[in-house]
mmCIF file as gemmi writes it, N, C-alpha and C atoms, coordinates in Angstrom:
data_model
loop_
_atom_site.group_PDB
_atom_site.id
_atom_site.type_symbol
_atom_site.label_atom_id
_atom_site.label_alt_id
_atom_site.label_comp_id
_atom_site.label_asym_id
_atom_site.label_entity_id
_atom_site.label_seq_id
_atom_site.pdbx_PDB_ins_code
_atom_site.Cartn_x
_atom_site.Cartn_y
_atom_site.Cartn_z
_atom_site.occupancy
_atom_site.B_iso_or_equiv
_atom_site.pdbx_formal_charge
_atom_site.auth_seq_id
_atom_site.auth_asym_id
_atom_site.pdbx_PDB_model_num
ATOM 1 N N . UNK Axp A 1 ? 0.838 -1.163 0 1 0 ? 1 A 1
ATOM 2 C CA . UNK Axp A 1 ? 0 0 0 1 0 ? 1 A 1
ATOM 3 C C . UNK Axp A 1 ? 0.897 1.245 0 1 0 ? 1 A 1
ATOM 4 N N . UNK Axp A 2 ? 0.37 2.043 -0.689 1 0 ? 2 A 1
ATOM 5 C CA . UNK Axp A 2 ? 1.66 3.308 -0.324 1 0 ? 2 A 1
ATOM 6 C C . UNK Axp A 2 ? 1.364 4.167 0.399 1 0 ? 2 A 1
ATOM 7 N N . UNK Axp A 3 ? 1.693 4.91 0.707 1 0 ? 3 A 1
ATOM 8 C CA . UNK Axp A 3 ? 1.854 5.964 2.103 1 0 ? 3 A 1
ATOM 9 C C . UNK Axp A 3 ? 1.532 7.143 1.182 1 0 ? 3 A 1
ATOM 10 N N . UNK Axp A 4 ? 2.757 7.633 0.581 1 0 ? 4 A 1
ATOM 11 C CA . UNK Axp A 4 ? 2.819 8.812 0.162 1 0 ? 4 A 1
ATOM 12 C C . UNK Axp A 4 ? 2.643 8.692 -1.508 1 0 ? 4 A 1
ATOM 13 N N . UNK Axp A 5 ? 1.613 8.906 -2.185 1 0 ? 5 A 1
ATOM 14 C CA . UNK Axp A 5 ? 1.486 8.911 -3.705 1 0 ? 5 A 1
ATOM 15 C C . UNK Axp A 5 ? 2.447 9.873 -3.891 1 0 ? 5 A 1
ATOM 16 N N . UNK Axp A 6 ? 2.655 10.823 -3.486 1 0 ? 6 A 1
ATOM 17 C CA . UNK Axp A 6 ? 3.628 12.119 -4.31 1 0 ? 6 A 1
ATOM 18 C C . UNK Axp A 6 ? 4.79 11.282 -4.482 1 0 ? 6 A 1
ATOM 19 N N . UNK Axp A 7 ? 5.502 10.514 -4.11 1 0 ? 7 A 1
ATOM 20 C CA . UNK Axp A 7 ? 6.989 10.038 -3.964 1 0 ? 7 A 1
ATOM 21 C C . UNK Axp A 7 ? 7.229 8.251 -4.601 1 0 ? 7 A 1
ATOM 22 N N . UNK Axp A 8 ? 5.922 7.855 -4.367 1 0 ? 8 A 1
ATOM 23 C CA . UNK Axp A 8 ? 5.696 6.636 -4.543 1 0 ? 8 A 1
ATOM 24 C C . UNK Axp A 8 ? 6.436 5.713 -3.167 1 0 ? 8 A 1
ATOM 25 N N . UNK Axp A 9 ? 6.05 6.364 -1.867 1 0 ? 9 A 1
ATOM 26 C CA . UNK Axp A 9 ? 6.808 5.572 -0.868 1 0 ? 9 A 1
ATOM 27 C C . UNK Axp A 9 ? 5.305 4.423 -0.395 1 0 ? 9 A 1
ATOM 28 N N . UNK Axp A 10 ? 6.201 3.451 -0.235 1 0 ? 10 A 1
ATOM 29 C CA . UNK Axp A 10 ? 4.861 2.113 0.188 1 0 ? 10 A 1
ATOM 30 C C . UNK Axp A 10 ? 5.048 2.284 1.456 1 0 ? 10 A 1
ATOM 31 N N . UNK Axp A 11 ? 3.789 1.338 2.159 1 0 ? 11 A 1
ATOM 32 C CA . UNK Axp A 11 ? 3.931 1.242 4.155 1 0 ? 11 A 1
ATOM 33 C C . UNK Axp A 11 ? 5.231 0.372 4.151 1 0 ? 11 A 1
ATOM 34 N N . UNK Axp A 12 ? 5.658 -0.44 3.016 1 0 ? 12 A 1
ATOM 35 C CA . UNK Axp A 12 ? 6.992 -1.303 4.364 1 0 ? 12 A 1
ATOM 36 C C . UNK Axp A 12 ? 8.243 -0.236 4.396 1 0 ? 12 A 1
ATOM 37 N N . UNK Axp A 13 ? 8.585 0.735 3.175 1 0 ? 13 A 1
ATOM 38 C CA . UNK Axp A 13 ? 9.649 1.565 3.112 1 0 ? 13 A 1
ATOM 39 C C . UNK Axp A 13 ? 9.572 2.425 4.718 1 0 ? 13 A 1
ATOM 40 N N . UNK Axp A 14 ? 8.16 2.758 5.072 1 0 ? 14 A 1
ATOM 41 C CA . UNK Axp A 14 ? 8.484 3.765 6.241 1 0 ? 14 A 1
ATOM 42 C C . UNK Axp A 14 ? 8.129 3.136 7.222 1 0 ? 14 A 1
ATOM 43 N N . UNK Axp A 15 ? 7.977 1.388 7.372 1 0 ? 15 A 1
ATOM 44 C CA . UNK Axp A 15 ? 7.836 0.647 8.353 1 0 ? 15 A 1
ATOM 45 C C . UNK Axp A 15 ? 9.652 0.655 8.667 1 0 ? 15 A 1
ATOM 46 N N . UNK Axp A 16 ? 10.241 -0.165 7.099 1 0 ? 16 A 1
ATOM 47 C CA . UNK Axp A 16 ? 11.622 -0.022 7.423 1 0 ? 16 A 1
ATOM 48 C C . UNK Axp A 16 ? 12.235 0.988 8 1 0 ? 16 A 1
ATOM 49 N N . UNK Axp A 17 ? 11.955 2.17 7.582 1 0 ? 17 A 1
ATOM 50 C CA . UNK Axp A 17 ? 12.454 3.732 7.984 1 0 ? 17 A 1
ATOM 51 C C . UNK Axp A 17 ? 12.696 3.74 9.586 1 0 ? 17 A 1
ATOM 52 N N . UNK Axp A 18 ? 11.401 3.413 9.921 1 0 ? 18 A 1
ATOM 53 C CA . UNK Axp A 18 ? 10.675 3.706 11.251 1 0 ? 18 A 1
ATOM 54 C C . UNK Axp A 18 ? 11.805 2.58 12.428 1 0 ? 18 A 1
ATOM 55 N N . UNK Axp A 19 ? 11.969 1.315 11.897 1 0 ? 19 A 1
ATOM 56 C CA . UNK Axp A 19 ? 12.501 0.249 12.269 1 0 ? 19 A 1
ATOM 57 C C . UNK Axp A 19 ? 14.175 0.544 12.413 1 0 ? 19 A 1
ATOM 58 N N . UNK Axp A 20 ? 14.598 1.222 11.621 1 0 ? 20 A 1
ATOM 59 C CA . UNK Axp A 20 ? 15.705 1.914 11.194 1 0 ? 20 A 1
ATOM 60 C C . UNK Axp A 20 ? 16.563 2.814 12.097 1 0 ? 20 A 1
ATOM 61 N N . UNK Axp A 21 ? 15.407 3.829 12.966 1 0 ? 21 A 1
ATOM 62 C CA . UNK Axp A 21 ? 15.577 4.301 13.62 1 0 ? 21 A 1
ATOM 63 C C . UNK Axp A 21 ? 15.168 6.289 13.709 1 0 ? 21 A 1
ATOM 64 N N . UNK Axp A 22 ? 14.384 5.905 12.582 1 0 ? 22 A 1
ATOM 65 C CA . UNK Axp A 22 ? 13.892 7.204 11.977 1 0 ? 22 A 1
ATOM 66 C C . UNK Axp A 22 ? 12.328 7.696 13.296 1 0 ? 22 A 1
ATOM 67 N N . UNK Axp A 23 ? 12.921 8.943 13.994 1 0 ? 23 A 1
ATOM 68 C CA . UNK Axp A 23 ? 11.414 8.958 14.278 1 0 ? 23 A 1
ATOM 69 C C . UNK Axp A 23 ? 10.742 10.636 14.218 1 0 ? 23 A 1
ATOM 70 N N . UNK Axp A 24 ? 10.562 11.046 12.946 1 0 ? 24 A 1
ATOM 71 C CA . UNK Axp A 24 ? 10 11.836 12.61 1 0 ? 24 A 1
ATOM 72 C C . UNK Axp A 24 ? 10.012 11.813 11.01 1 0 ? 24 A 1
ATOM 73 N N . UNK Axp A 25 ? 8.838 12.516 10.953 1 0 ? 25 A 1
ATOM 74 C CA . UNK Axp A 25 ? 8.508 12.171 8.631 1 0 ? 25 A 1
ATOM 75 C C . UNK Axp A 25 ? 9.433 12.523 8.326 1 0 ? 25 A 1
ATOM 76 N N . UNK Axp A 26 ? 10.258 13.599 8.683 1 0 ? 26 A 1
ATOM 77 C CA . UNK Axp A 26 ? 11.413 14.619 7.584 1 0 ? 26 A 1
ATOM 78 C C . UNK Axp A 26 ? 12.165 13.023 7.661 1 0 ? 26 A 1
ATOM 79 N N . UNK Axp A 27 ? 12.791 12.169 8.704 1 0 ? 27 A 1
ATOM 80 C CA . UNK Axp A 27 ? 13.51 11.514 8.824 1 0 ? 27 A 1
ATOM 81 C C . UNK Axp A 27 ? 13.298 10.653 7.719 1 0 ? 27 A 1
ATOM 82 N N . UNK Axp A 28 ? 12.194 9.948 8.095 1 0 ? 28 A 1
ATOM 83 C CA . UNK Axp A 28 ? 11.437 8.736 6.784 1 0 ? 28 A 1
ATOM 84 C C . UNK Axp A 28 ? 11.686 9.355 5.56 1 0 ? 28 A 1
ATOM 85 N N . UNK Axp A 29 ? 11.34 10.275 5.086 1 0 ? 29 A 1
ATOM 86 C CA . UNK Axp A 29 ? 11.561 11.002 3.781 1 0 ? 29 A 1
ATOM 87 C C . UNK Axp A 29 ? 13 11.067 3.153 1 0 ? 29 A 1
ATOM 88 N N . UNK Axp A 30 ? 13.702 11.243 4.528 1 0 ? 30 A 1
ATOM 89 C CA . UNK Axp A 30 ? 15.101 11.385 4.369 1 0 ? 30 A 1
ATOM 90 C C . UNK Axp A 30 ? 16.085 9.845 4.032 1 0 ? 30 A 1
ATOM 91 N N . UNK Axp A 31 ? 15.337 9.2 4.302 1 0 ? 31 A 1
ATOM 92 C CA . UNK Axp A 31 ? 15.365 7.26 4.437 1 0 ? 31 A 1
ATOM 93 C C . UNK Axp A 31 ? 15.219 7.05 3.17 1 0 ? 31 A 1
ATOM 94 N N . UNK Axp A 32 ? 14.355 7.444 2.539 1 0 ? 32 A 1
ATOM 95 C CA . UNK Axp A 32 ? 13.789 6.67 1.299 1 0 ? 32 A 1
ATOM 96 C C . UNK Axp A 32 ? 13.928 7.742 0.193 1 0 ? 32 A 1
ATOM 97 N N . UNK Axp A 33 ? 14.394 8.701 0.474 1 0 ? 33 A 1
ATOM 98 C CA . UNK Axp A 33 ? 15.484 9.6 -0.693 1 0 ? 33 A 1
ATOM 99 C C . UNK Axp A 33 ? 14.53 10.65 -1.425 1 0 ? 33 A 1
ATOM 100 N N . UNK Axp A 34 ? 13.673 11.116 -0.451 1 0 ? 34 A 1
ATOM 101 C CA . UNK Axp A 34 ? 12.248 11.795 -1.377 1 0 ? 34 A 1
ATOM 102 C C . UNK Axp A 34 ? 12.082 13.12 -0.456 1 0 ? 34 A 1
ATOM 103 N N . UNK Axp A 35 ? 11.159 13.952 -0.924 1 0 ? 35 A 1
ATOM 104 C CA . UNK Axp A 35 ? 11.003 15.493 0.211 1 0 ? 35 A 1
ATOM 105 C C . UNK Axp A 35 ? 9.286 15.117 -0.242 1 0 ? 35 A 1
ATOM 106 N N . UNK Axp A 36 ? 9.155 15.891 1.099 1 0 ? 36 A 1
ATOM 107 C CA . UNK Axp A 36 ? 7.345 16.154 1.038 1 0 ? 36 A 1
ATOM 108 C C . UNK Axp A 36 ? 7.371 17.087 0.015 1 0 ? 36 A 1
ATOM 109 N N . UNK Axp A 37 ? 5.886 16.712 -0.361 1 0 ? 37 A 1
ATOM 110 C CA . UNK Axp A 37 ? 5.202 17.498 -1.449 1 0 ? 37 A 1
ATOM 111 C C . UNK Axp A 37 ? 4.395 18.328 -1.217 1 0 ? 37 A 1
ATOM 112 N N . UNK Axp A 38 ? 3.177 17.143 -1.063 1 0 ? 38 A 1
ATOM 113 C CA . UNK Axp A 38 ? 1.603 17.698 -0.093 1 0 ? 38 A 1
ATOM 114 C C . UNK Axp A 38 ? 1.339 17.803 0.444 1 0 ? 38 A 1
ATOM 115 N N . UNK Axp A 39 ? 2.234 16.795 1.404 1 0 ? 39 A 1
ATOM 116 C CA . UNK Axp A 39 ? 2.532 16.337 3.238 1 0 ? 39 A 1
ATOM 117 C C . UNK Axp A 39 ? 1.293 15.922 3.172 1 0 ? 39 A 1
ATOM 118 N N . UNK Axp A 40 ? -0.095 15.339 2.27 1 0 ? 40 A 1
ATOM 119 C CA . UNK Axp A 40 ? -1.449 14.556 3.067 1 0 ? 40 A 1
ATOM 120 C C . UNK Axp A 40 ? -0.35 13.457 3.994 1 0 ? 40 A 1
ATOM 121 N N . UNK Axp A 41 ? 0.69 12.763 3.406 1 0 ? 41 A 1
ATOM 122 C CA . UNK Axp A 41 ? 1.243 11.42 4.097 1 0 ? 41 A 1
ATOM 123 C C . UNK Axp A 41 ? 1.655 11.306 5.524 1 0 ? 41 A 1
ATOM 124 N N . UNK Axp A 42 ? 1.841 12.757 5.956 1 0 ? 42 A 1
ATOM 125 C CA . UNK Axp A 42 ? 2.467 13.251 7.32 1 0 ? 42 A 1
ATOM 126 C C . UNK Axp A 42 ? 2.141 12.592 8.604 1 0 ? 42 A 1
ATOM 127 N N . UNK Axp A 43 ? 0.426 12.234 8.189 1 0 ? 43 A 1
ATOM 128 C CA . UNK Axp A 43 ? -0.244 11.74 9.444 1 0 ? 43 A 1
ATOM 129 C C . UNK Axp A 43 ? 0.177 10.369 9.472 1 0 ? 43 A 1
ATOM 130 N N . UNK Axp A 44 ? 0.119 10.011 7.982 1 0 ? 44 A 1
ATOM 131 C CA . UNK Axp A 44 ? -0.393 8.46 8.273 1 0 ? 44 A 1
ATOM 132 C C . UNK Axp A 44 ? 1.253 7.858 8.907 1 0 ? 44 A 1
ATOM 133 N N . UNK Axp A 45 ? 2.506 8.816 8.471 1 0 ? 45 A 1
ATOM 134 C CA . UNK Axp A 45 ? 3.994 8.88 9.336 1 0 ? 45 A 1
ATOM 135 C C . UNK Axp A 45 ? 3.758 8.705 10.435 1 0 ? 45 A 1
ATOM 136 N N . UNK Axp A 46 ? 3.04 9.878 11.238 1 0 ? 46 A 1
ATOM 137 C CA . UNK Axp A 46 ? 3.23 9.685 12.116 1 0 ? 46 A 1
ATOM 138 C C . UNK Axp A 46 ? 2.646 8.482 12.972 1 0 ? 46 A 1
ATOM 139 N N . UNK Axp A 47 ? 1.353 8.522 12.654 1 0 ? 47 A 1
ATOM 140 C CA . UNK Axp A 47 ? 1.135 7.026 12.987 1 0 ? 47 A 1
ATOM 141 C C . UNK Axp A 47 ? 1.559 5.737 12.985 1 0 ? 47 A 1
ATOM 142 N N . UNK Axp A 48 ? 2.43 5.628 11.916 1 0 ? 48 A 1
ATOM 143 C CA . UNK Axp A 48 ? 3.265 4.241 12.016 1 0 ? 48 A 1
ATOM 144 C C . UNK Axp A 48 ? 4.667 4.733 13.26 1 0 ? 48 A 1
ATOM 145 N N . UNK Axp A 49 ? 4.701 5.825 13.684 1 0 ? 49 A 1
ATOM 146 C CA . UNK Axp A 49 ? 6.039 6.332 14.49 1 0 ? 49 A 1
ATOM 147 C C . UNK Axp A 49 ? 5.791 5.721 15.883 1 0 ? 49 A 1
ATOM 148 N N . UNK Axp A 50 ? 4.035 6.676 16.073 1 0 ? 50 A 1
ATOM 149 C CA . UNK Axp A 50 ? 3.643 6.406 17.307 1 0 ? 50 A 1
ATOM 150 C C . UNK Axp A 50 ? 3.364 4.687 17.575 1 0 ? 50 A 1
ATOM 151 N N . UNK Axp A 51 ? 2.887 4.054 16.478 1 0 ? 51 A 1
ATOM 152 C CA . UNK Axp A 51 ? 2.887 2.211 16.881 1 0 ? 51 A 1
ATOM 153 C C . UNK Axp A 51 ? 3.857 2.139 17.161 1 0 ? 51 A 1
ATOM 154 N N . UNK Axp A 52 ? 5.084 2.356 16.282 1 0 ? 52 A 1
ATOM 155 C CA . UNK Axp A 52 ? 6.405 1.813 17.137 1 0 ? 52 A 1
ATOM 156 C C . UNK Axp A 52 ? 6.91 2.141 18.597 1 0 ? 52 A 1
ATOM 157 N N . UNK Axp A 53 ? 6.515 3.716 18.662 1 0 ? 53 A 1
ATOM 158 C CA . UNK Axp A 53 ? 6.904 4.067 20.023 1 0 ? 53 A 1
ATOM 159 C C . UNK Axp A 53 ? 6.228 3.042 21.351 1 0 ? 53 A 1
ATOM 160 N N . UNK Axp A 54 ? 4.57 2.749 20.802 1 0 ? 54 A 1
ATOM 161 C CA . UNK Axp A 54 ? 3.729 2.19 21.881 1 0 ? 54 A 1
ATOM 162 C C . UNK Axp A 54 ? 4.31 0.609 21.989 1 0 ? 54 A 1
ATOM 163 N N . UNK Axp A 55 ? 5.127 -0.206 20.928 1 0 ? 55 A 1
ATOM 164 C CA . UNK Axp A 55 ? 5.539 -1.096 20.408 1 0 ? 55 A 1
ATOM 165 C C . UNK Axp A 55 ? 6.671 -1.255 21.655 1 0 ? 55 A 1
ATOM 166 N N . UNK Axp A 56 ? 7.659 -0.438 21.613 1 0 ? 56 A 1
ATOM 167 C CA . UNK Axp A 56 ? 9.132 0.067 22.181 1 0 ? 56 A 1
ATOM 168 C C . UNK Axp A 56 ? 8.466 -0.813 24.199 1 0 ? 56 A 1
ATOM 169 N N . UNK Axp A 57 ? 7.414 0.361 24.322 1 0 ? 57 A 1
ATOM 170 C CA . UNK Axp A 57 ? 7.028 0.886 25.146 1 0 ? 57 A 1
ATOM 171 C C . UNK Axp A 57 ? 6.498 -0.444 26.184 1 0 ? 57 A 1
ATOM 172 N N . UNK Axp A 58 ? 5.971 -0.909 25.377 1 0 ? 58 A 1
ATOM 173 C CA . UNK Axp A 58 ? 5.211 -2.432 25.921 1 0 ? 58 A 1
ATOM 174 C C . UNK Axp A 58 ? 6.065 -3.289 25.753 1 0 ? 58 A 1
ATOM 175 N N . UNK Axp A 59 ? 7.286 -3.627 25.707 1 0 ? 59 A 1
ATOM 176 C CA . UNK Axp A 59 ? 8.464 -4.679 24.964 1 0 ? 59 A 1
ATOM 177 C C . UNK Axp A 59 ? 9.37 -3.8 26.511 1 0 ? 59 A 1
ATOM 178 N N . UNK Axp A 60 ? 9.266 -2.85 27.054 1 0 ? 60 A 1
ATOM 179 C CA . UNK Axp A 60 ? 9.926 -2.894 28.106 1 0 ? 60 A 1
ATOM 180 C C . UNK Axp A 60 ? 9.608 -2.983 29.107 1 0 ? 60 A 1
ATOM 181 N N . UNK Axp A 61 ? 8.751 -3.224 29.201 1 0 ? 61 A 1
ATOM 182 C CA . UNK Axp A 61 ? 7.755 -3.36 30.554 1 0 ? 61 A 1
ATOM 183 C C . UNK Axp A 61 ? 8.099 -5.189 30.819 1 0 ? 61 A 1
């Protein structure tokens, strides 16, 4: 599925991103070699950021 149509970035590129160690969009963007356009994709970033964070979060407990 892709994330960002402007760039052609899919969900695993900014899953990888995210996994990577990226945690903000400029970062992801910066991962996968592209700049915002329209930024609609910004949210759906951040949302895969915040799963990981809640991900992190529950894995240390």
């Amino acid at each position: 599925m892709y994330v960002c149509n402007c760039n052609g970035i899919r969900e695993r590129e900014v899953r990888a991103a995210v996994a990577a160690g990226a945690s903000r969009p400029a970062e992801i963007f910066k991962a996968c070699d592209a700049k915002p356009q329209c930024a609609r994709c910004v949210c759906d970033m951040r949302e895969y950021l915040q799963e990981q964070r809640e991900a992190l979060r529950y894995a240390a407990e």
